[in-house]
C-alpha positions as a printed Julia matrix, in Angstrom:
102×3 Matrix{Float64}:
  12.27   5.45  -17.25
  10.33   8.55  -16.19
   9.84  11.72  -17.93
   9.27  15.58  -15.83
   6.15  16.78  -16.39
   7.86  20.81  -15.9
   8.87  20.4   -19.4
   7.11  19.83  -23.0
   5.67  16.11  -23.04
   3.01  14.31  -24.4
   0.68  11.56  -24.43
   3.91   9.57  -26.14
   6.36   9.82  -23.34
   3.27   8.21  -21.55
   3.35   5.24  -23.89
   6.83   5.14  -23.82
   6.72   4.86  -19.9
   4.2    2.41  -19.86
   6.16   0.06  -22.34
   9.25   0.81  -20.48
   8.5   -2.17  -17.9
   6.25  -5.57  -18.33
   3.02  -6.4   -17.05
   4.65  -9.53  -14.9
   4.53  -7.65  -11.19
   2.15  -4.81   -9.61
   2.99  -1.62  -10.62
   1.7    2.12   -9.73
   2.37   5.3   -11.53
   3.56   8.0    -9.3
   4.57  11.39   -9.48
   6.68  13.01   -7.21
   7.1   15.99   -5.15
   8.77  17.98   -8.23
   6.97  16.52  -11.02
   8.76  13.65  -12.26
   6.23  10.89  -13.46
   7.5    7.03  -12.92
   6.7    3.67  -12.48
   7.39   1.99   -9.27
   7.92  -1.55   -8.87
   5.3   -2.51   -5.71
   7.11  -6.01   -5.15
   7.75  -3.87   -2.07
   4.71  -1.7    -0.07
   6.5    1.54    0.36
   5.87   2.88    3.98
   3.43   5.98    4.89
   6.68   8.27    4.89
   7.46   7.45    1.16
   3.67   8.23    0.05
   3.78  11.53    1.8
   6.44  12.6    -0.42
   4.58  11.92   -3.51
   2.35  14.49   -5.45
   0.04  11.88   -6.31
  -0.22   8.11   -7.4
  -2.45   6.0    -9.34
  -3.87   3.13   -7.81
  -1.91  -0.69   -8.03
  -2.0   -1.83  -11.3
  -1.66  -5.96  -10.58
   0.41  -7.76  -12.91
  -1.27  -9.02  -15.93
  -4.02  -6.18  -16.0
  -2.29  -4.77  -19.37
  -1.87  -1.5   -17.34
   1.75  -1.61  -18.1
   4.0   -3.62  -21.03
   3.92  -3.4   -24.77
  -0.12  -3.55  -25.06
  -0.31  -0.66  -22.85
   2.01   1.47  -24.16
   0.08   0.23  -28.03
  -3.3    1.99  -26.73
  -3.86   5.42  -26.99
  -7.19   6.16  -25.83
  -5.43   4.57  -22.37
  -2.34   6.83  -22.68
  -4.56   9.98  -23.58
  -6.45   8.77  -20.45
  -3.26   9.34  -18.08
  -2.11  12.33  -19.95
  -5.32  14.19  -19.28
  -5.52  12.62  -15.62
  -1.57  13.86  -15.05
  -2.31  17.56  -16.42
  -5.32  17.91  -14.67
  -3.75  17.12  -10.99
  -0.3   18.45  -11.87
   1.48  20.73  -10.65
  -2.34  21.37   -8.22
  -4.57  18.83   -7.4
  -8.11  18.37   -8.31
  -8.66  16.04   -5.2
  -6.79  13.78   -3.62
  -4.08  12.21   -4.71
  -5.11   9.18   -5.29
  -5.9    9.44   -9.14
  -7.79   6.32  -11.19
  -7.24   5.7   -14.28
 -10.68   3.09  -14.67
């Protein structure tokens, strides 16, 4: 799942991407070059090339740190937390594009 952040969206299609995958691996929440916001599975490291092409990322969210899943996607003060972090650094950023979400 991922949802483009060029078009009307909330703090639900947030949730709805967090709950989209479970907390069992390390995930990071990326946005690319034209705006799309997804999750990508970090079972692999991308490569230096890969991150380049990104607008910005969040840092690793290891498995089991209820970044991601059901409880996650439950907890709005977290998924506020992104939305404001994703419409403050999209479509410029603030600084660089590594974003935090602690």
């Amino acid at each position: 799942m991922a949802f483009d952040l060029n078009t009307e969206w909330s703090a639900s299609e947030v949730s709805h991407l967090l709950g989209s995958v479970e907390d069992d691996r390390s995930w990071r929440l990326e946005v690319t070059g034209d705006g799309l916001a997804q999750l990508k599975d970090l079972t692999v490291v991308p490569d230096a090339a890969y991150e380049d092409g990104l607008h910005c990322f969040f840092e690793i969210w290891d498995a089991g740190t209820d970044f991601v899943g059901q409880g996650a996607a439950s907890d709005s003060s977290l998924c506020k937390k992104l939305e404001r972090l994703l419409r403050e650094n999209y479509p410029v950023l603030k600084g660089p594009k590594t974003l935090s979400a602690l």
